[in-house]
C-alpha positions in Angstrom: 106.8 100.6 82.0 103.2 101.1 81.9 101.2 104.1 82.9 99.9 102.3 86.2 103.6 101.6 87.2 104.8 105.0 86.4 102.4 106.6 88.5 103.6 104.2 91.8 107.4 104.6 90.3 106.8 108.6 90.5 104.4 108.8 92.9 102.3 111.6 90.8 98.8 111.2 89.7 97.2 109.6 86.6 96.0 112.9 84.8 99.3 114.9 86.2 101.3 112.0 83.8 99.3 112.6 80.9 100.1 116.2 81.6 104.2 115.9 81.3 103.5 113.5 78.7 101.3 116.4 76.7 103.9 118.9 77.6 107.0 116.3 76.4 108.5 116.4 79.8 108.0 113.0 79.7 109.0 110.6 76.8 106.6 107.4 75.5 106.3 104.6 73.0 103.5 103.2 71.6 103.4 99.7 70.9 100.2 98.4 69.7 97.5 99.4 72.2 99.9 99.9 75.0 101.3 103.0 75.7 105.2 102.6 77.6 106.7 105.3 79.8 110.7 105.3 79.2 112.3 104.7 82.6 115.0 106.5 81.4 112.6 109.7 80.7 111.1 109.3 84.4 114.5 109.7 85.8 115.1 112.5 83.8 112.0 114.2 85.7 112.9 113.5 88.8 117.0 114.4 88.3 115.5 117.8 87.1 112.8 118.6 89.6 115.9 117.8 91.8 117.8 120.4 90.7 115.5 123.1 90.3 114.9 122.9 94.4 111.2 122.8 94.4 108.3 120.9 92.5 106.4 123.5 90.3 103.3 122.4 91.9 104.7 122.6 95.0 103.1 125.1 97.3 105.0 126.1 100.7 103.0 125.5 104.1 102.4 128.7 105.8 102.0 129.0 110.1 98.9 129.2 111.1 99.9 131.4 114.1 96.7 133.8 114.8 
């Protein structure tokens, strides 16, 4: 799929793609000018943010009790 669609199919931003795909979290092909996101790879994302219990970006909401 293409960038655009990964980003609805994931949810995650543009630049945070380009990111995973920077750090090989996420795997690509290149054909001609396009560049493809593997479905396969985006899955594999997901599966492991899963089971590692919390996003790495994640950042827990604290009360606001004064």
């Amino acid at each position: 799929m293409r960038i655009p669609d990964a980003c609805r199919f994931t949810g995650i931003s543009r630049s945070t793609l380009y990111l995973l795909i920077a750090r090989g979290e996420i795997e690509i092909v290149k054909v001609g000018a396009a560049t493809l996101i593997l479905t396969e790879s985006l899955r594999d994302l997901i599966e492991r943010q899963r089971a590692s219990g919390i996003s790495r970006t994640a950042i827990p909401i604290q009360s606001r009790r004064s």
